[in-house]
DRENVEXTI-541638 format. One record per atom (N, C-alpha, C, CB): residue in three letters; atom name; residue number from 0; x negated, y negated, z. Coordinates in Angstrom, 1 decimal. Atoms other than C-alpha are relative to their C-alpha. Glycine has a CB too. Layout:
+---------+-------+-----+--------+--------+--------+
! residuo ! atomo ! num !      u !      v !      w !
+---------+-------+-----+--------+--------+--------+
!     Ala !    CA ! NUM !      X !      Y !      Z !
...
+---------+-------+-----+--------+--------+--------+
END
This chain:
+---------+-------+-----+--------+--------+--------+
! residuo ! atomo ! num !      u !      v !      w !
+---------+-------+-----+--------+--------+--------+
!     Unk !     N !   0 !   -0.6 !   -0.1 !   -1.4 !
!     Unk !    CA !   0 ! -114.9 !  -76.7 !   90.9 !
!     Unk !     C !   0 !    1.4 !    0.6 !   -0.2 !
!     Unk !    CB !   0 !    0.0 !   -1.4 !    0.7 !
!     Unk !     N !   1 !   -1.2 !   -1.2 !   -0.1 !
!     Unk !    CA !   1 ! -111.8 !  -74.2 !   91.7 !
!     Unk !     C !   1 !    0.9 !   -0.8 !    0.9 !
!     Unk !    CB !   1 !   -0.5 !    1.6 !    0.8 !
!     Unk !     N !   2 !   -1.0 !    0.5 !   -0.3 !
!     Unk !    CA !   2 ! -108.4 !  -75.6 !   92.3 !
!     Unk !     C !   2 !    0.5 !    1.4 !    1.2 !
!     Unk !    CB !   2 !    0.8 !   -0.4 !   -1.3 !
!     Unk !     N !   3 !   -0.1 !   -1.3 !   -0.6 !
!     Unk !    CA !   3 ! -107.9 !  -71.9 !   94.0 !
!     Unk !     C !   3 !   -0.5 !   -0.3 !    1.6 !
!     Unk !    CB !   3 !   -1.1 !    1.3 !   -0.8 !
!     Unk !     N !   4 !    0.0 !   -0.1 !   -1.1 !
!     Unk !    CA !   4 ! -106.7 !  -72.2 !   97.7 !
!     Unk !     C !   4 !   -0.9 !   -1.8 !    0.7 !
!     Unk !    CB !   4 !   -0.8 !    1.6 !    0.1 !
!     Unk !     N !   5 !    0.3 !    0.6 !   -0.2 !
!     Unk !    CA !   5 ! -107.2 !  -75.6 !   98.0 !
!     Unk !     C !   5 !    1.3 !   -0.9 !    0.3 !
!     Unk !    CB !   5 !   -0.9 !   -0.2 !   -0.8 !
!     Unk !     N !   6 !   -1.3 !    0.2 !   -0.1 !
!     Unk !    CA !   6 ! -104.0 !  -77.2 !   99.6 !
!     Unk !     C !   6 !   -0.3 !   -2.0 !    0.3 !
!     Unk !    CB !   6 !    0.8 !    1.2 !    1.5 !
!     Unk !     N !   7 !   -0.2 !    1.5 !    0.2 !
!     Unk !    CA !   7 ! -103.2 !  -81.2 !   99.3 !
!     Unk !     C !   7 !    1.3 !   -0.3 !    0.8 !
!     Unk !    CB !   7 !    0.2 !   -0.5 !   -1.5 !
!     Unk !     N !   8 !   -0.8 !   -0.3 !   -1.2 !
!     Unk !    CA !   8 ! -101.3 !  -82.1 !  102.4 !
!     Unk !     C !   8 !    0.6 !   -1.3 !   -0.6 !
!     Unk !    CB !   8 !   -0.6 !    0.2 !    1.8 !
!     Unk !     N !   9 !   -1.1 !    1.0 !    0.6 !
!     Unk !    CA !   9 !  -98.2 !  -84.2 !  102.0 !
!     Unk !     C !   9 !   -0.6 !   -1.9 !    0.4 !
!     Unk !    CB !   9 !    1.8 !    0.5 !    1.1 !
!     Unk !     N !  10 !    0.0 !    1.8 !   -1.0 !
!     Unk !    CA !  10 !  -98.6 !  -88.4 !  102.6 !
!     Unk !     C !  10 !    1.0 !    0.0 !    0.8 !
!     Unk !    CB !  10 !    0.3 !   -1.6 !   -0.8 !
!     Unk !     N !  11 !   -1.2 !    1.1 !   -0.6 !
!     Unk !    CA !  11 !  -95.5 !  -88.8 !  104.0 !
!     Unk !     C !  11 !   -0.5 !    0.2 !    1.9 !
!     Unk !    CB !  11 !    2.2 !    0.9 !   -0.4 !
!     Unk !     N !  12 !    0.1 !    0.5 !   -1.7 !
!     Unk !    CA !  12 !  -95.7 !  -90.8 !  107.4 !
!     Unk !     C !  12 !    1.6 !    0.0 !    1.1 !
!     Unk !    CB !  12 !   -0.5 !   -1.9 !   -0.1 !
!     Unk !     N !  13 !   -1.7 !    0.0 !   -0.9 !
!     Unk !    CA !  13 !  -92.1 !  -89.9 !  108.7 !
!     Unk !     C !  13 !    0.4 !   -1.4 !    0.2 !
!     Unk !    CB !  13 !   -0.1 !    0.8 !    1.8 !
!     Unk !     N !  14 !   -0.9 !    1.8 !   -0.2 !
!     Unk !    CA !  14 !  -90.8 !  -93.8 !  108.3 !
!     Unk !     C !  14 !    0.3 !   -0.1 !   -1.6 !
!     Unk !    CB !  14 !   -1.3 !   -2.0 !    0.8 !
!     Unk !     N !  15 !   -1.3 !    0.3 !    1.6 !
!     Unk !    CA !  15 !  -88.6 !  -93.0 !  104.9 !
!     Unk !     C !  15 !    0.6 !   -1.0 !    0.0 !
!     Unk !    CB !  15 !    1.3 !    1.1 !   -0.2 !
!     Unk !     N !  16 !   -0.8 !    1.0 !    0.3 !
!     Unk !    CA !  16 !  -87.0 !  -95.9 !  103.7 !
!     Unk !     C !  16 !   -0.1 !   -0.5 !   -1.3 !
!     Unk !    CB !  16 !   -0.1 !   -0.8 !    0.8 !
!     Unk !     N !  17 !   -0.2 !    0.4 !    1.5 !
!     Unk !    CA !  17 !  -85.9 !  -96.3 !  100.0 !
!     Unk !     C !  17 !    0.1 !   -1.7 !   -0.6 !
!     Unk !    CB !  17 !    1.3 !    0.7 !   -0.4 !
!     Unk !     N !  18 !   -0.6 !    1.4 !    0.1 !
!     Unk !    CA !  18 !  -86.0 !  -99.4 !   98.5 !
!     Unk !     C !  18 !    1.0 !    0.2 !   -1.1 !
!     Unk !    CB !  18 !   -1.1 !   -1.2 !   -0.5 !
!     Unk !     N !  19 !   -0.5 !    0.1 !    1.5 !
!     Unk !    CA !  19 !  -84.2 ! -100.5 !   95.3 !
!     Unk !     C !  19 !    0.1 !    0.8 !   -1.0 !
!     Unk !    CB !  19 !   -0.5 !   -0.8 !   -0.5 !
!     Unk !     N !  20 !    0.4 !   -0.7 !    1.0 !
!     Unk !    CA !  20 !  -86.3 !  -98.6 !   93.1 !
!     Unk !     C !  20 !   -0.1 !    1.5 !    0.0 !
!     Unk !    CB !  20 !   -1.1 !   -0.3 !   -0.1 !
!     Unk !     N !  21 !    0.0 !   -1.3 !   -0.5 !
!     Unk !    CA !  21 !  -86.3 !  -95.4 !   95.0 !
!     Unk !     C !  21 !   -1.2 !    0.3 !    0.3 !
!     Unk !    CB !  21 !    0.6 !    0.9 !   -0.6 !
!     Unk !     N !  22 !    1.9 !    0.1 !   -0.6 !
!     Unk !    CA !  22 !  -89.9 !  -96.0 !   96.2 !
!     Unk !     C !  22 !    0.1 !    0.7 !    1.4 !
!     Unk !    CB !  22 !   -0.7 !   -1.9 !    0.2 !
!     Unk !     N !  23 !   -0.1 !   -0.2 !   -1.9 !
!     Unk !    CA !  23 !  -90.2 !  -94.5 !  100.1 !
!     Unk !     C !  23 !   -1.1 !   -1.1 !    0.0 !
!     Unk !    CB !  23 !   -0.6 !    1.9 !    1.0 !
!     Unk !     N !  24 !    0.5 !    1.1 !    0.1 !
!     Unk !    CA !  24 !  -91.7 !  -97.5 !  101.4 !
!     Unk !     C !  24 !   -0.9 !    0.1 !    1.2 !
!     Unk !    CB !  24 !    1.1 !   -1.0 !   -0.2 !
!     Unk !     N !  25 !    0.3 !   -0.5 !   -0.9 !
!     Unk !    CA !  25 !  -93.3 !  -95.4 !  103.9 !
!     Unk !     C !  25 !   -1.5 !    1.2 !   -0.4 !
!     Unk !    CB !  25 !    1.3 !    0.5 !    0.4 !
!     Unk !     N !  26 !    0.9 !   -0.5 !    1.0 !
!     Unk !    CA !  26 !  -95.7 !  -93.5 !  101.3 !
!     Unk !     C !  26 !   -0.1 !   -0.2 !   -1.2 !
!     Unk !    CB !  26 !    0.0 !    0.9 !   -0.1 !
!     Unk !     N !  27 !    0.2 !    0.3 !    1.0 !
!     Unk !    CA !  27 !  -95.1 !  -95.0 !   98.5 !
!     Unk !     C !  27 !    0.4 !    0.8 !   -1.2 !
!     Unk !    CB !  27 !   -1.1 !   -0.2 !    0.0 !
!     Unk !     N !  28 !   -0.4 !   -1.1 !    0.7 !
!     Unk !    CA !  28 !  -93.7 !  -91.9 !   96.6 !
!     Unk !     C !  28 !    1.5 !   -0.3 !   -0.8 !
!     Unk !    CB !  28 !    0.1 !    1.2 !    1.2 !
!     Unk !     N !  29 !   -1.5 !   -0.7 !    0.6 !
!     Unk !    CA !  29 !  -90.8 !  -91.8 !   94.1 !
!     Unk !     C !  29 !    0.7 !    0.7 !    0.6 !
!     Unk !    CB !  29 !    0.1 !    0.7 !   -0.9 !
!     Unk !     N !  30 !   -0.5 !   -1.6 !   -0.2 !
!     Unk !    CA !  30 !  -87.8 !  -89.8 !   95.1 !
!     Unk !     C !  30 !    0.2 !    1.3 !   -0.5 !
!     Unk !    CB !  30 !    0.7 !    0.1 !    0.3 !
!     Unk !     N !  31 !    0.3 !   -1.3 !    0.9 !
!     Unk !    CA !  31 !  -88.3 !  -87.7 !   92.5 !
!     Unk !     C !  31 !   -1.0 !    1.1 !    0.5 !
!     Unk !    CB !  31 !   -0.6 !   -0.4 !   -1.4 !
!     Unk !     N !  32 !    1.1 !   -0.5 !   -0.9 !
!     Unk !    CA !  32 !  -92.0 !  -87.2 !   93.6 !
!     Unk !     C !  32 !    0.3 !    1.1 !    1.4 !
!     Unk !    CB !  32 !   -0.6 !   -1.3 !    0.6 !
!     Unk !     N !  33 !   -0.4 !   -0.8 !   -2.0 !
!     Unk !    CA !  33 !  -91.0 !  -86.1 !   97.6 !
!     Unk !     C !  33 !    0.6 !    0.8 !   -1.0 !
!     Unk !    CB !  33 !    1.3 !   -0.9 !    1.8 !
!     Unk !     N !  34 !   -0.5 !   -1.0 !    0.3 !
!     Unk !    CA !  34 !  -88.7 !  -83.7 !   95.9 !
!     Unk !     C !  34 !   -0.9 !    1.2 !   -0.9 !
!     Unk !    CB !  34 !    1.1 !   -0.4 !   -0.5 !
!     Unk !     N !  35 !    1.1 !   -0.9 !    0.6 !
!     Unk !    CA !  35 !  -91.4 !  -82.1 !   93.6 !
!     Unk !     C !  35 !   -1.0 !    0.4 !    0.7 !
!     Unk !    CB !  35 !   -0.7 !   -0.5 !   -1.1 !
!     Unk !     N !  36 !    1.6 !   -0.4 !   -0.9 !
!     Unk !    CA !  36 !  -94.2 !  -82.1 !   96.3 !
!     Unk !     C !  36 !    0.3 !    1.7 !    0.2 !
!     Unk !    CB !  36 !   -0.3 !   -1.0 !    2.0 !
!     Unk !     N !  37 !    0.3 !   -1.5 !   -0.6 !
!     Unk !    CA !  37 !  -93.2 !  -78.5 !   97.5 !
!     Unk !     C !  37 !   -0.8 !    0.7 !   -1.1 !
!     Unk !    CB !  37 !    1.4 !    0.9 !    0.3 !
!     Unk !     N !  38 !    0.2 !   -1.0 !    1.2 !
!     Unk !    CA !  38 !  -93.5 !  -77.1 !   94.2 !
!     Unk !     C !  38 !   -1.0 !   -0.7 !   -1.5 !
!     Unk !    CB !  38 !    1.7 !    0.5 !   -0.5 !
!     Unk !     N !  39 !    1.3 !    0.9 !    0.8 !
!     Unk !    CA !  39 !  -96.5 !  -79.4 !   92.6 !
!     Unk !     C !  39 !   -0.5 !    0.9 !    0.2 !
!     Unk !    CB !  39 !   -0.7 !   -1.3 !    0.4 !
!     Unk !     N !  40 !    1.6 !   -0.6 !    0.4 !
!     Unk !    CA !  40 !  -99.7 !  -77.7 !   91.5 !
!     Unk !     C !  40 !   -1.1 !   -0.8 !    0.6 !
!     Unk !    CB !  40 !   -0.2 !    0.0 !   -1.8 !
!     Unk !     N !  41 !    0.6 !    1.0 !   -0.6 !
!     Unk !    CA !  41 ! -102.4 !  -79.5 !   93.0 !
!     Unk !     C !  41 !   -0.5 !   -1.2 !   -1.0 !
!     Unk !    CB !  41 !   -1.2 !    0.7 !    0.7 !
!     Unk !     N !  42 !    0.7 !    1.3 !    1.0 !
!     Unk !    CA !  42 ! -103.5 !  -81.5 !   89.7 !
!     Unk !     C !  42 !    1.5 !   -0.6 !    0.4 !
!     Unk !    CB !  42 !   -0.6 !    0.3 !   -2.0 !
!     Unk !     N !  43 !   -1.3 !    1.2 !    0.0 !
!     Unk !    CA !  43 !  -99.7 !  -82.8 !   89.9 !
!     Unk !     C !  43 !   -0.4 !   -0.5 !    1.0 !
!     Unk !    CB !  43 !    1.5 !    0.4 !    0.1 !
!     Unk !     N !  44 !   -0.1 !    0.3 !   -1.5 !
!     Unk !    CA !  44 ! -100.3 !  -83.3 !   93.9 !
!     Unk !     C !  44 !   -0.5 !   -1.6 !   -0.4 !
!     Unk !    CB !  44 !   -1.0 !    1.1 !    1.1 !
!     Unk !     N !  45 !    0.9 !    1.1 !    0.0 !
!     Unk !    CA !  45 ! -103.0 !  -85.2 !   93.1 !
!     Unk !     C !  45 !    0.5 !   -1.5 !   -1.1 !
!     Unk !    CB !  45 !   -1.4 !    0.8 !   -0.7 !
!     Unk !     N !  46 !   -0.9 !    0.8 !    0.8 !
!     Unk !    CA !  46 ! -101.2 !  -87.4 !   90.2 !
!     Unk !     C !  46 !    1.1 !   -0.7 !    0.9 !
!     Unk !    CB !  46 !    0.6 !    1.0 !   -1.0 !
!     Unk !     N !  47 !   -0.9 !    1.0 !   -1.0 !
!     Unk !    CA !  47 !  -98.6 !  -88.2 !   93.0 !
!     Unk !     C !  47 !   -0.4 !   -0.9 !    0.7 !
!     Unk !    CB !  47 !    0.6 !    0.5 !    0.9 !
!     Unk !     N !  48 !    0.5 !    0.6 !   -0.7 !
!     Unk !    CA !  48 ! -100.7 !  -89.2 !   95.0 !
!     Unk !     C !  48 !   -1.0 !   -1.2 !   -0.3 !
!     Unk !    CB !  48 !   -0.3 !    0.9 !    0.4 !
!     Unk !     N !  49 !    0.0 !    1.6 !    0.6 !
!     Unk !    CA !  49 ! -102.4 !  -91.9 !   92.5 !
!     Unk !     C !  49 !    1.0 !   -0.7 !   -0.3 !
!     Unk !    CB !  49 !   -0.5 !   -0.1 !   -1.2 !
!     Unk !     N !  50 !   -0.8 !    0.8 !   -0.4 !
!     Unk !    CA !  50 !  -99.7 !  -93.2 !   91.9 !
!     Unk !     C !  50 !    0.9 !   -0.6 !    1.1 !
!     Unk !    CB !  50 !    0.3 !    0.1 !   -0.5 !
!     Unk !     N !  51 !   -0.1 !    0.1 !   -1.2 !
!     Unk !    CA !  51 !  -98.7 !  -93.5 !   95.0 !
!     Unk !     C !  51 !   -0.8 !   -1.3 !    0.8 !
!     Unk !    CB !  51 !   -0.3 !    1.2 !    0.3 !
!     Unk !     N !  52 !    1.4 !    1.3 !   -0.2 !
!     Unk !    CA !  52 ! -101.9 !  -95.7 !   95.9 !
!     Unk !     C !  52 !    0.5 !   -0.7 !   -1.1 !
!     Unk !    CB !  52 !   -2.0 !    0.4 !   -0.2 !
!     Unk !     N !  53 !    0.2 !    1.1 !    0.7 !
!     Unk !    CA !  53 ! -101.7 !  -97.6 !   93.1 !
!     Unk !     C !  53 !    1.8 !   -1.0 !    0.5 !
!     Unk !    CB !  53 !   -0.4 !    0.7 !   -2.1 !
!     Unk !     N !  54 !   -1.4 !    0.3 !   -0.5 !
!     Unk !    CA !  54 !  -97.5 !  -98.6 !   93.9 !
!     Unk !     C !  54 !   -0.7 !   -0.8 !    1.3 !
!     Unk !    CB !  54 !    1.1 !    1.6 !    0.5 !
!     Unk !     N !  55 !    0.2 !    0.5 !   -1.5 !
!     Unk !    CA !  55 !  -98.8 !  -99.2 !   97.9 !
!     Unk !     C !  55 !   -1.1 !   -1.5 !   -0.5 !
!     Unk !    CB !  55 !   -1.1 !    1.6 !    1.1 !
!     Unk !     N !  56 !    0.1 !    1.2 !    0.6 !
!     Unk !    CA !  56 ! -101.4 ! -101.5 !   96.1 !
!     Unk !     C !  56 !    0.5 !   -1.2 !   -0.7 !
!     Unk !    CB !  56 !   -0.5 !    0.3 !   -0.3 !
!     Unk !     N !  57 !   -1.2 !    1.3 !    0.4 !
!     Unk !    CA !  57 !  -98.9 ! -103.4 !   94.5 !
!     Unk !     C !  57 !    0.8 !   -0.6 !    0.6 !
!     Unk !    CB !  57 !    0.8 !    0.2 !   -0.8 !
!     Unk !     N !  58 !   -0.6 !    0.1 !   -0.6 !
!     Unk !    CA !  58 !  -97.0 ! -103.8 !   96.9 !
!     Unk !     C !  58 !   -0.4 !   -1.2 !    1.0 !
!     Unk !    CB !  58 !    0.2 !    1.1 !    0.3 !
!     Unk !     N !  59 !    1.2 !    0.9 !   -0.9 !
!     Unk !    CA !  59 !  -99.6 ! -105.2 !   99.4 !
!     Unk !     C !  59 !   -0.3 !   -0.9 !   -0.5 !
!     Unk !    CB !  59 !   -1.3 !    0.6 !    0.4 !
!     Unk !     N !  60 !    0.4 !    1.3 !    0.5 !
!     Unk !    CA !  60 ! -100.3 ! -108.0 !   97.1 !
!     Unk !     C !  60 !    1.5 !   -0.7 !   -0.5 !
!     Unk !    CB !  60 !   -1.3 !    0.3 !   -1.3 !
!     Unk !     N !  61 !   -1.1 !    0.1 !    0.3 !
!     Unk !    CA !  61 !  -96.7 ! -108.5 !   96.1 !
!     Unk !     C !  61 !    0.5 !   -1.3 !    1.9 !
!     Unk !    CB !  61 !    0.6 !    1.9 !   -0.5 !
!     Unk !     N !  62 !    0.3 !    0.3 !   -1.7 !
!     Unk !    CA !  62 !  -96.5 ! -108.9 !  100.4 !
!     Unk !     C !  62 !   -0.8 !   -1.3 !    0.4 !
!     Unk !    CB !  62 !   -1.0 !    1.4 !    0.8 !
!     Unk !     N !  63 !    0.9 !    1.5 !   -0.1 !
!     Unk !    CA !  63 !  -99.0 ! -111.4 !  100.3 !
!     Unk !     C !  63 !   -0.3 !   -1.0 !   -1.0 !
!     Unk !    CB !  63 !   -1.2 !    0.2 !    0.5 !
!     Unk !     N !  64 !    0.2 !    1.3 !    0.7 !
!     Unk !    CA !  64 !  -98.3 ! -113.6 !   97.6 !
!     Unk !     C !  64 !   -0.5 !    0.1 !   -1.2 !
!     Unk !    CB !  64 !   -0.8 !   -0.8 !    0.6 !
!     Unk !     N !  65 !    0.6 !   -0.3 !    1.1 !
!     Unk !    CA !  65 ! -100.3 ! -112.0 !   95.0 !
!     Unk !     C !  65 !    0.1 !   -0.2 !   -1.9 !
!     Unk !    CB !  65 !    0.1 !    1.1 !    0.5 !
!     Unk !     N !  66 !   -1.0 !   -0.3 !    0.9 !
!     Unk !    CA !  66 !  -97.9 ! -111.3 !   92.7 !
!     Unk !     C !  66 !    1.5 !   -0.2 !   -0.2 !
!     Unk !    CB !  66 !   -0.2 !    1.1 !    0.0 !
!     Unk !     N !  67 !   -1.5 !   -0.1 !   -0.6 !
!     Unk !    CA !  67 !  -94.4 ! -111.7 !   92.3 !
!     Unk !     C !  67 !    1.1 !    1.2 !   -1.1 !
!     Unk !    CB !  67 !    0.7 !   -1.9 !    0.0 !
!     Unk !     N !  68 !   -0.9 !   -1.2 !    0.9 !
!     Unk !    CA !  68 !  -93.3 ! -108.8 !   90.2 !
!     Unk !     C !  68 !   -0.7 !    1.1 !   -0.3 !
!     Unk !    CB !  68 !    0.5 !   -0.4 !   -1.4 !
!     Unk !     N !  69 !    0.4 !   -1.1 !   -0.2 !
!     Unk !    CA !  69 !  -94.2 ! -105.2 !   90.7 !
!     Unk !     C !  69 !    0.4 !    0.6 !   -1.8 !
!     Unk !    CB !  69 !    0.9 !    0.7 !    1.4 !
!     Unk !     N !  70 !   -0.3 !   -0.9 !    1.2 !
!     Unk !    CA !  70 !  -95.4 ! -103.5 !   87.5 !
!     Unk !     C !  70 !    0.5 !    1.2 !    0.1 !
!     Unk !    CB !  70 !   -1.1 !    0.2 !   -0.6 !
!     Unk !     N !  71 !   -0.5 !   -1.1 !    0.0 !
!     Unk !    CA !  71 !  -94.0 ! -100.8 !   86.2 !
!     Unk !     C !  71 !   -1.1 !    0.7 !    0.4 !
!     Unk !    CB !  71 !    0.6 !    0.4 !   -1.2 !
!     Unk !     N !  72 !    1.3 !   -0.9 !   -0.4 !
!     Unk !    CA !  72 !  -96.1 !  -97.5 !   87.2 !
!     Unk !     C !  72 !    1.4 !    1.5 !   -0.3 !
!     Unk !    CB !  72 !   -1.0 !   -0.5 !    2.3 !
!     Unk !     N !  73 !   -0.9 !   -1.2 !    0.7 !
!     Unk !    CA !  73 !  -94.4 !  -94.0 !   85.3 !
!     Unk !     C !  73 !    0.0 !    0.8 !    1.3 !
!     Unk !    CB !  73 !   -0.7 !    0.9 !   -1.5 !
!     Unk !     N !  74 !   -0.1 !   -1.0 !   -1.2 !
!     Unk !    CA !  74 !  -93.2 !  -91.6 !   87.6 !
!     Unk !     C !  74 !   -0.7 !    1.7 !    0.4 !
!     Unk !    CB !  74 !    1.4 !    0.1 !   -0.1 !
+---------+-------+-----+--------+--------+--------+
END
């Protein structure tokens, strides 16, 4: 399957808000991440965007009790 003309549209939900970590807490994205999206390749895209989910999953259980300390997760 061909990465060719295959565009990966941004997460962000317009409600930015950094935590601590520099997480947007709004997509879940590093601020490193948001700044690389323009000029990501789609396998990176896609790479952001797991971790990304996996962060939002931690989070959500973190939120409800789950957990009380957010693993690391590489940027």
């Amino acid at each position: 399957m061909t990465e060719i003309g295959t565009v990966i549209q941004s997460p962000c939900v317009r409600n930015c808000c950094l935590n601590e970590e520099d997480i947007c807490l709004g997509c879940y994205r590093h601020v490193d991440e948001i700044c690389q999206w323009l000029a990501a390749d789609p396998q990176m895209r896609k790479k952001i965007l797991n971790q990304a989910a996996q962060r939002k999953m931690h989070y959500l259980r973190i939120s409800k009790g789950l957990m009380s300390v957010m693993p690391t997760i590489n940027k």
